[in-house]
VMD Tcl script that builds the backbone (N, CA, C; Angstrom):
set m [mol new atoms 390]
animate dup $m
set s [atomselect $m all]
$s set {name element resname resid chain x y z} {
  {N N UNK 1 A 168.207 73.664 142.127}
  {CA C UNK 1 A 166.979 73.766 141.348}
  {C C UNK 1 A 166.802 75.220 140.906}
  {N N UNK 2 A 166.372 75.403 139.651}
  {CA C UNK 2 A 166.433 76.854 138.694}
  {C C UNK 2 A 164.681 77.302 139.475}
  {N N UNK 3 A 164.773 78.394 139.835}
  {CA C UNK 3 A 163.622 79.161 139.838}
  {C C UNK 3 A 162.649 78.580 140.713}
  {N N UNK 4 A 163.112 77.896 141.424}
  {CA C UNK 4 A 162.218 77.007 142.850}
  {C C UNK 4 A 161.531 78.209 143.655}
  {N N UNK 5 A 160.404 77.949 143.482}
  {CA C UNK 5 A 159.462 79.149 144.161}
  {C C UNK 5 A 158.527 77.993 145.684}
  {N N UNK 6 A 158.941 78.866 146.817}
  {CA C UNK 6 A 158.039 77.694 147.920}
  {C C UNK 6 A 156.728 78.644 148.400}
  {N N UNK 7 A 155.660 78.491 148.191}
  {CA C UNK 7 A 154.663 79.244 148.472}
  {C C UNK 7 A 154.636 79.154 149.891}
  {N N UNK 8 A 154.768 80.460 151.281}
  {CA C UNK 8 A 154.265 80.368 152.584}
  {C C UNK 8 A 152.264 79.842 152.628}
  {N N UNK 9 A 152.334 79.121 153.365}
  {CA C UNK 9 A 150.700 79.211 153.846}
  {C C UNK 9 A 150.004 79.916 153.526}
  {N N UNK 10 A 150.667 81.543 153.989}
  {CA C UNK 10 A 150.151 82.781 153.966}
  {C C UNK 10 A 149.202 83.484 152.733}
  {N N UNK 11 A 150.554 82.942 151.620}
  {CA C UNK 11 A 149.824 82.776 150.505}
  {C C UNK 11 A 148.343 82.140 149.594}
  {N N UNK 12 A 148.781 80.898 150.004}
  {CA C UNK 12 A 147.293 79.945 149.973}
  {C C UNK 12 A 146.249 80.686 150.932}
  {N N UNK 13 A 146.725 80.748 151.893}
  {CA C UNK 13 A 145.496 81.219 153.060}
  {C C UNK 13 A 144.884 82.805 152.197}
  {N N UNK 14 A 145.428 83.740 151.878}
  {CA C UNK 14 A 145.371 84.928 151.548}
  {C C UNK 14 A 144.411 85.186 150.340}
  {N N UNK 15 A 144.954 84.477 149.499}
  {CA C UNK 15 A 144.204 83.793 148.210}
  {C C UNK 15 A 142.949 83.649 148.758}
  {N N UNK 16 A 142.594 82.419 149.390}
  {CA C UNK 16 A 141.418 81.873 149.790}
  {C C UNK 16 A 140.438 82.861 150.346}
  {N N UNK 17 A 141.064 83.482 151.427}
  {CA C UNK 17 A 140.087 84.412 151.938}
  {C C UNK 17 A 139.887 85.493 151.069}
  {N N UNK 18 A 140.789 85.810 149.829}
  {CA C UNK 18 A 140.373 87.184 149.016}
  {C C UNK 18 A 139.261 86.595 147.486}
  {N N UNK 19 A 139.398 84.910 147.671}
  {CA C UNK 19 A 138.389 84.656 146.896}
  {C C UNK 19 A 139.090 84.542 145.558}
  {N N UNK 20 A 140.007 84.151 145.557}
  {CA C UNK 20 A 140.849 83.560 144.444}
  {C C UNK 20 A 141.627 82.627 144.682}
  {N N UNK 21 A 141.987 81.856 143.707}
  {CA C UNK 21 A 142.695 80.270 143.846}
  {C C UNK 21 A 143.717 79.963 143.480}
  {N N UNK 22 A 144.709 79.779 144.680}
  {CA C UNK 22 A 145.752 80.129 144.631}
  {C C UNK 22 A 146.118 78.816 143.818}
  {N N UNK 23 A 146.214 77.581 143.577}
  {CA C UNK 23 A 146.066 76.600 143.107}
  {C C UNK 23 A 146.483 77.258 141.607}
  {N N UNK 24 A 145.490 77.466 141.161}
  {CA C UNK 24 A 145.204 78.173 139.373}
  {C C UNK 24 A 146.494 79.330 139.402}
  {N N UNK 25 A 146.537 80.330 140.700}
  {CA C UNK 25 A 147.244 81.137 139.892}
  {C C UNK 25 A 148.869 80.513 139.939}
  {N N UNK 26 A 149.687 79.370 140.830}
  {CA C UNK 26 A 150.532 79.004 140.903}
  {C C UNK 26 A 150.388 77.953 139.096}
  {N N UNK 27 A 149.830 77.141 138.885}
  {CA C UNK 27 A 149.772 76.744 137.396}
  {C C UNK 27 A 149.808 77.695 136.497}
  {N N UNK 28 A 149.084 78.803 136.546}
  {CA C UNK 28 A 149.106 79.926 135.201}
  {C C UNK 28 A 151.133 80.349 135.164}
  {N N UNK 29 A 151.613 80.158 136.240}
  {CA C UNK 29 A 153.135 80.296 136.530}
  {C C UNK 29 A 153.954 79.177 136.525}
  {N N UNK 30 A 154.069 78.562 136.372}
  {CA C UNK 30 A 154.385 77.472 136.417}
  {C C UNK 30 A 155.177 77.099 135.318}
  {N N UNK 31 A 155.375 77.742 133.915}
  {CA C UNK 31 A 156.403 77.815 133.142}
  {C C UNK 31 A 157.637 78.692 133.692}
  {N N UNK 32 A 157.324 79.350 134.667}
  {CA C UNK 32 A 158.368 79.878 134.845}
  {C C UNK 32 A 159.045 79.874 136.176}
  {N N UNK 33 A 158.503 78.694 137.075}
  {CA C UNK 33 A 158.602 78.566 138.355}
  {C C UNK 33 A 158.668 76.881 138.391}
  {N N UNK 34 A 159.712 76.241 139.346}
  {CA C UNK 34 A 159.477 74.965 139.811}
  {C C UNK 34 A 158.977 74.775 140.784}
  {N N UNK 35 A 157.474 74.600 141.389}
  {CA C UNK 35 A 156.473 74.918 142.575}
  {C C UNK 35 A 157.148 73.666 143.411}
  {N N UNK 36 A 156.991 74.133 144.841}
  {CA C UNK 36 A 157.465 73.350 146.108}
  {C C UNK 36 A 156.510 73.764 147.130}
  {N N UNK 37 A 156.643 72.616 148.215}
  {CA C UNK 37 A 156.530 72.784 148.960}
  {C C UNK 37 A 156.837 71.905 150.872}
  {N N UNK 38 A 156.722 71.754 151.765}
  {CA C UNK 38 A 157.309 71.014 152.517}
  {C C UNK 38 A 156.155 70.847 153.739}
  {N N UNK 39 A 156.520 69.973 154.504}
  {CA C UNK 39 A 155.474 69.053 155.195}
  {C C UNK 39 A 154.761 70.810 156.307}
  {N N UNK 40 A 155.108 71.150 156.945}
  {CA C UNK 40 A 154.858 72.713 157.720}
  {C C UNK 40 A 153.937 73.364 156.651}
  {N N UNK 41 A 154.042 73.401 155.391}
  {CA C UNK 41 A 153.318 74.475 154.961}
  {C C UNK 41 A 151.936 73.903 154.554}
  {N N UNK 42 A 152.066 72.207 154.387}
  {CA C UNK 42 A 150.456 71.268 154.535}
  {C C UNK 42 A 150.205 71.072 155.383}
  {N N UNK 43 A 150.436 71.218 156.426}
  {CA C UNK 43 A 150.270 71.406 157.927}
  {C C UNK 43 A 149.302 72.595 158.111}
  {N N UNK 44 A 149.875 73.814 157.854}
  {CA C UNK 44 A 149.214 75.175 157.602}
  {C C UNK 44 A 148.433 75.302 156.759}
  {N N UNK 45 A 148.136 74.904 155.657}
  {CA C UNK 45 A 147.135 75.236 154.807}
  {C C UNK 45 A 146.109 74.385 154.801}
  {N N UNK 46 A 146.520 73.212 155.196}
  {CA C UNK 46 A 145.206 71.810 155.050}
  {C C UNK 46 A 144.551 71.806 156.868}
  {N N UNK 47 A 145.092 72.258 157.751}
  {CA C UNK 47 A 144.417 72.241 159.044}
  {C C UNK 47 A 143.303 73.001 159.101}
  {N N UNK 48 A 142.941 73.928 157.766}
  {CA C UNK 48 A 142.258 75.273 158.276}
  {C C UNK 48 A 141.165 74.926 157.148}
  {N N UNK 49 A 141.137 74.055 156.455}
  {CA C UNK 49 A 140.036 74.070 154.850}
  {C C UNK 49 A 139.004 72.643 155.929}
  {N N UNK 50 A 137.710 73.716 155.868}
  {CA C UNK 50 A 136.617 72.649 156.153}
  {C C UNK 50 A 135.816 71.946 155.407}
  {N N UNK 51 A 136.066 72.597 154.078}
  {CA C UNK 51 A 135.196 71.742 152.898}
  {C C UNK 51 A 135.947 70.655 152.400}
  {N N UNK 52 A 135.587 69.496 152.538}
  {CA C UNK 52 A 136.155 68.311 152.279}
  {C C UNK 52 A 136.692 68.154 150.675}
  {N N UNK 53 A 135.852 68.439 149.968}
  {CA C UNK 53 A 136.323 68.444 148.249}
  {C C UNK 53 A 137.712 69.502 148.129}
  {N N UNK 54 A 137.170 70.546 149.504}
  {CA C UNK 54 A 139.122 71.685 148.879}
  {C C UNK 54 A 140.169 70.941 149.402}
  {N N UNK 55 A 139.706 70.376 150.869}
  {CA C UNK 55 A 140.744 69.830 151.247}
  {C C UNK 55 A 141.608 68.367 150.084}
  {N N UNK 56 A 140.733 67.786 149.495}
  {CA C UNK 56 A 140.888 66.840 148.597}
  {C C UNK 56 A 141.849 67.444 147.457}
  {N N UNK 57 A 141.530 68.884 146.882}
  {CA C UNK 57 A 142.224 68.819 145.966}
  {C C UNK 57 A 143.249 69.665 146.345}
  {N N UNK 58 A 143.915 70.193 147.753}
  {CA C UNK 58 A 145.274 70.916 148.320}
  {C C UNK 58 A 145.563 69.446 148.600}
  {N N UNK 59 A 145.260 68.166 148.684}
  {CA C UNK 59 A 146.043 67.231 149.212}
  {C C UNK 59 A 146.794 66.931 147.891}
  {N N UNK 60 A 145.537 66.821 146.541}
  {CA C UNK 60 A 146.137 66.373 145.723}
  {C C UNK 60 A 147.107 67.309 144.826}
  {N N UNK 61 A 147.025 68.234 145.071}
  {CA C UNK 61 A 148.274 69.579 144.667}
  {C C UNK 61 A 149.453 69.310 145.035}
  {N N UNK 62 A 149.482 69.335 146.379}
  {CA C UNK 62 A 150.251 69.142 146.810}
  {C C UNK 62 A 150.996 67.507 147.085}
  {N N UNK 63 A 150.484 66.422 146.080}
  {CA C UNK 63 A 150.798 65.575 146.016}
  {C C UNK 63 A 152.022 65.055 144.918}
  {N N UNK 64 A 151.601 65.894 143.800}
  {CA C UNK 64 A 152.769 66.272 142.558}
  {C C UNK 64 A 153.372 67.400 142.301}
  {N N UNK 65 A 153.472 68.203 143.642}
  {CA C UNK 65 A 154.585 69.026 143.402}
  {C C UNK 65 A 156.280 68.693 144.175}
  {N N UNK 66 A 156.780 69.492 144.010}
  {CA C UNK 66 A 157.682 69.189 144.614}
  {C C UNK 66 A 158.419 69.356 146.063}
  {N N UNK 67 A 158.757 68.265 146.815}
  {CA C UNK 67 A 158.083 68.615 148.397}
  {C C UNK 67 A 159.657 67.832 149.191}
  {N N UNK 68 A 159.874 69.372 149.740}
  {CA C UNK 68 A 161.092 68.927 150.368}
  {C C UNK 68 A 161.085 68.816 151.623}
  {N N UNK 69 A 161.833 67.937 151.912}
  {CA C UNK 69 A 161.715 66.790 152.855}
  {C C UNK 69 A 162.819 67.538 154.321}
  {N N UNK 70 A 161.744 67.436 154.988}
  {CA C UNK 70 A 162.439 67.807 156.711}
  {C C UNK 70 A 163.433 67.287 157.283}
  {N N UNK 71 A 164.582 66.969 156.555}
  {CA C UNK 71 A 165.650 66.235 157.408}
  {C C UNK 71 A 166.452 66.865 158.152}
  {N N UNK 72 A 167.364 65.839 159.283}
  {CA C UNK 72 A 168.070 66.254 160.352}
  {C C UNK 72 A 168.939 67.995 160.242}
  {N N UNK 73 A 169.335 67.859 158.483}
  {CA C UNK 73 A 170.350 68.628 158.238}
  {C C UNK 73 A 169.339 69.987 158.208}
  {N N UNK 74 A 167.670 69.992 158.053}
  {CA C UNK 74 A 167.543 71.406 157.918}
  {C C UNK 74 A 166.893 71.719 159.173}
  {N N UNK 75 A 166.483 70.545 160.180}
  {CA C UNK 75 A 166.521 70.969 161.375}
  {C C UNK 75 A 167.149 71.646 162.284}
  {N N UNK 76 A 168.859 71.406 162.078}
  {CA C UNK 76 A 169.656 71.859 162.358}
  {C C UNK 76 A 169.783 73.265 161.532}
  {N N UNK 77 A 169.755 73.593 160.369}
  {CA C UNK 77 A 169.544 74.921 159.879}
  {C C UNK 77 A 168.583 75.541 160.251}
  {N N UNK 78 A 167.748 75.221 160.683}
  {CA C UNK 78 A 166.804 76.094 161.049}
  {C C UNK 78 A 166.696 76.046 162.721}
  {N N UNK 79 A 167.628 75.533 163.476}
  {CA C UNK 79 A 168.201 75.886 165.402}
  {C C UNK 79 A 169.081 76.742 165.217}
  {N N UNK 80 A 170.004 76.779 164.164}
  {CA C UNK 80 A 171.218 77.937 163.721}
  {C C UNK 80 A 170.758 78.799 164.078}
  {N N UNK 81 A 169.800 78.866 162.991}
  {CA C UNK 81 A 168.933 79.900 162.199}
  {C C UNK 81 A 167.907 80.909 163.407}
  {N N UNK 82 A 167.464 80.292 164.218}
  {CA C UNK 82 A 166.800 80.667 164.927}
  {C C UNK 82 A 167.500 81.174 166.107}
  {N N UNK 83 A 168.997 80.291 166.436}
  {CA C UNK 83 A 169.336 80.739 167.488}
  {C C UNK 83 A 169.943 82.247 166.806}
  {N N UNK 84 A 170.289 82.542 166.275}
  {CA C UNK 84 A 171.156 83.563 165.120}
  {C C UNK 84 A 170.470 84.859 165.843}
  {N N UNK 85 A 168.800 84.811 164.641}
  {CA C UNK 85 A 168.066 85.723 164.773}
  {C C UNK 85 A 167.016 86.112 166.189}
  {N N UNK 86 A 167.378 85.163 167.523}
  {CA C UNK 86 A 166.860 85.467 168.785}
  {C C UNK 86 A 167.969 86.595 169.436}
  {N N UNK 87 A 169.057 86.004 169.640}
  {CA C UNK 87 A 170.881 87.067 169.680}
  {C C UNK 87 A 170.171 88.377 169.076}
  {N N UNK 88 A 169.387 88.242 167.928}
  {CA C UNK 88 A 169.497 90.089 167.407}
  {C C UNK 88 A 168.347 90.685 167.820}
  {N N UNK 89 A 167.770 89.633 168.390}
  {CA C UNK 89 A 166.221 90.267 168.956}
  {C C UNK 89 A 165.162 90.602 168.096}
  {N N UNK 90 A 165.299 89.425 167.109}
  {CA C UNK 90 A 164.120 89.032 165.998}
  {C C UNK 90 A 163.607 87.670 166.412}
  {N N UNK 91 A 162.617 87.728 166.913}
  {CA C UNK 91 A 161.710 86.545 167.083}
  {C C UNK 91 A 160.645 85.741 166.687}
  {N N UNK 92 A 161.238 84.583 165.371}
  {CA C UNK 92 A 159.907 84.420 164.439}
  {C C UNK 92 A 159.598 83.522 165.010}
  {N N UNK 93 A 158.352 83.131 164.486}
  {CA C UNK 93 A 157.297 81.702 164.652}
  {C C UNK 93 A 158.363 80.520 164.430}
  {N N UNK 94 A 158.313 79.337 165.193}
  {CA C UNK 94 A 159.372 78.529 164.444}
  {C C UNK 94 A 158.718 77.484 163.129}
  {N N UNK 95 A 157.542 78.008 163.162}
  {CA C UNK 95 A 157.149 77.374 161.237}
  {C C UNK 95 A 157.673 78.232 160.536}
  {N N UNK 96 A 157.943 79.854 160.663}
  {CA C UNK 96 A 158.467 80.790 159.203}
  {C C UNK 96 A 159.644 79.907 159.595}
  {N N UNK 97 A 160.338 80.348 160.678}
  {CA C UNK 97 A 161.980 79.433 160.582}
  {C C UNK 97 A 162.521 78.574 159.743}
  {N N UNK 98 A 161.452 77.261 160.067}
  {CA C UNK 98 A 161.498 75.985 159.505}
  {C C UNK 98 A 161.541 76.342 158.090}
  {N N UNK 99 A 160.295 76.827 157.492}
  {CA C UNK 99 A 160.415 77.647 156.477}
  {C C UNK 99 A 161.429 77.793 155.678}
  {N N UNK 100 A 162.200 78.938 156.268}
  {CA C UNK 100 A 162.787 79.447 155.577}
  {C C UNK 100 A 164.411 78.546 155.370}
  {N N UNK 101 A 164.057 77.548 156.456}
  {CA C UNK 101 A 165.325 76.798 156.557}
  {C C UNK 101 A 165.510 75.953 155.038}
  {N N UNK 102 A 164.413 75.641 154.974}
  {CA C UNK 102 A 163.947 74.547 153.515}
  {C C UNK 102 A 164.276 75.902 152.452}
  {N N UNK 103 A 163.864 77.001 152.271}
  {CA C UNK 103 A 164.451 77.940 151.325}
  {C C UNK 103 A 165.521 78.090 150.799}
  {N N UNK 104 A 166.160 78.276 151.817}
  {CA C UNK 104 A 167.982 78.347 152.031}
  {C C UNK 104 A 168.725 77.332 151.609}
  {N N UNK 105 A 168.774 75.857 152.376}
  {CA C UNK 105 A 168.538 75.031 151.414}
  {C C UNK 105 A 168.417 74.558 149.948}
  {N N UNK 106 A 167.395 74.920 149.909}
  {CA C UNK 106 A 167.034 74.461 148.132}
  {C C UNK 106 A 167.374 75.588 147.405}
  {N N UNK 107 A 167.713 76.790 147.940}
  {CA C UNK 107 A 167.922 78.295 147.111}
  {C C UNK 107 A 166.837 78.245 146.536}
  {N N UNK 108 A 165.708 78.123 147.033}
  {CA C UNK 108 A 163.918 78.481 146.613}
  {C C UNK 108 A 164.068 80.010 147.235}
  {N N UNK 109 A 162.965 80.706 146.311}
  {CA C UNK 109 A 162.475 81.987 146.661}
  {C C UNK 109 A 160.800 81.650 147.389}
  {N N UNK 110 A 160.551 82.153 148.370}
  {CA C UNK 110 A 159.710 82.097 148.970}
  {C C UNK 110 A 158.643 83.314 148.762}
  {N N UNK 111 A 157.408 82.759 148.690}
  {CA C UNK 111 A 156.450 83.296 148.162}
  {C C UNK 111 A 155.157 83.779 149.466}
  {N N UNK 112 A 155.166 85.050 149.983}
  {CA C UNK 112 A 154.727 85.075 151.148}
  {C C UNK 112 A 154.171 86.541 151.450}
  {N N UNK 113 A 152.758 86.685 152.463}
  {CA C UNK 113 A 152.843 88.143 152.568}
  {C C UNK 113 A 152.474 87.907 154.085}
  {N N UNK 114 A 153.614 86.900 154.404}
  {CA C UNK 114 A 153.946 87.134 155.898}
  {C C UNK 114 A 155.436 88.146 156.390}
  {N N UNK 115 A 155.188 89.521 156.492}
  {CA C UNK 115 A 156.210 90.044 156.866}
  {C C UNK 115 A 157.696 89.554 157.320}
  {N N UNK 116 A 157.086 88.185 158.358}
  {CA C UNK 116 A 158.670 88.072 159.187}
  {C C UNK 116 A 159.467 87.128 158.252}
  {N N UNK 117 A 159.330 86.923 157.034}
  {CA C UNK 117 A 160.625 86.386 156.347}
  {C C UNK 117 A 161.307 87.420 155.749}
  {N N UNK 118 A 161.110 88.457 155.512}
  {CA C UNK 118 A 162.230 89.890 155.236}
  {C C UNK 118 A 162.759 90.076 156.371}
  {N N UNK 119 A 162.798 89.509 157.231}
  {CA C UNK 119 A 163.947 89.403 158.469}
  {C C UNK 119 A 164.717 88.480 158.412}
  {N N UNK 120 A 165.095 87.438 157.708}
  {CA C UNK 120 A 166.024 86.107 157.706}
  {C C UNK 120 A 166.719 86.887 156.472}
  {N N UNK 121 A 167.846 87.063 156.924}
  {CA C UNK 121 A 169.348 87.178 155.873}
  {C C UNK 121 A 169.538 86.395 155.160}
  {N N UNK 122 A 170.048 86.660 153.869}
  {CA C UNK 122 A 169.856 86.029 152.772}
  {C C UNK 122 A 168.631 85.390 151.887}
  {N N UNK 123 A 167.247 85.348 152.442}
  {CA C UNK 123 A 166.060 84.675 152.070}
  {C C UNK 123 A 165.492 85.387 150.570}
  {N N UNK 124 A 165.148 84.571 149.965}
  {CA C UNK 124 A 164.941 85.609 148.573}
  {C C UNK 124 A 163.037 85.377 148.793}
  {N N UNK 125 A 163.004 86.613 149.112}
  {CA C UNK 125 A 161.255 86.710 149.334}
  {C C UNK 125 A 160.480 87.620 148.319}
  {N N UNK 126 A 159.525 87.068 147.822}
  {CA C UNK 126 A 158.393 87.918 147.092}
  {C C UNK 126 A 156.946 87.740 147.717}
  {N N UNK 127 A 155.988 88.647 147.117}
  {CA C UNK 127 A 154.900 88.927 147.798}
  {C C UNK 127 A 153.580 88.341 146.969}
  {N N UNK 128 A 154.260 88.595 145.194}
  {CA C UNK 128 A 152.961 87.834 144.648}
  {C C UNK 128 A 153.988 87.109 142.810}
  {N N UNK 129 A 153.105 86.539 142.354}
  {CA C UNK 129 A 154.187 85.758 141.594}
  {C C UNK 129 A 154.050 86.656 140.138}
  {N N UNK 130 A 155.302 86.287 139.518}
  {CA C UNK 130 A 155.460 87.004 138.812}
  {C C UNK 130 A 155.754 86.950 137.277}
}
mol reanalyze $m
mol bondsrecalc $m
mol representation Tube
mol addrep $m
């Protein structure tokens, strides 16, 4: 997939609390990005929204985008992955992991201003879209 961008949580979450919508600014991009996302990062962003109407429309966002799917094979990329970067004495969350496992994968650039994905080798990370 050309230009697969996977937004971290971090992002949505970051947005939200700075009072802008991350929603709108991923569409204003969106000619130039194929938006994703995977079951961990609606996990993270929809556990934390108490207003029922936001939660309604991150369900429905995230209902027609494009949403890659947790199988055996990136589970296993992401135990590699993790066992890899414990050996070097980098120790992430195992949601960035998972994460970044689905990145790697799909050769998505990940969209995040959670520090610990500039620690996974090879991960193509940005901070805001572009």
């Amino acid at each position: 997939m050309a230009n697969l961008l996977l937004p971290d949580s971090s992002f949505y979450i970051t947005a939200l609390r700075e009072g802008r919508d991350p929603l709108r600014e991923l569409i204003q991009n969106a000619d130039d990005h194929d938006i994703a996302t995977c079951g961990i990062i609606i996990l993270e962003v929809t556990r934390g929204r108490s207003d029922p109407n936001v939660l309604r429309r991150f369900h429905d966002a995230f209902a027609v985008i494009i949403h890659l799917t947790t199988t055996n094979q990136i589970w296993e990329r992401a135990s590699q992955l993790a066992w890899s970067l414990d050996r070097q004495g980098v120790i992430l969350p195992a949601p960035d992991i998972l994460i970044a496992a689905h990145a790697l994968q799909a050769d998505a650039t990940v969209l995040t201003h959670d520090a610990h994905f500039s620690s996974i080798p090879g991960l193509h990370v940005i901070d805001h879209v572009q």
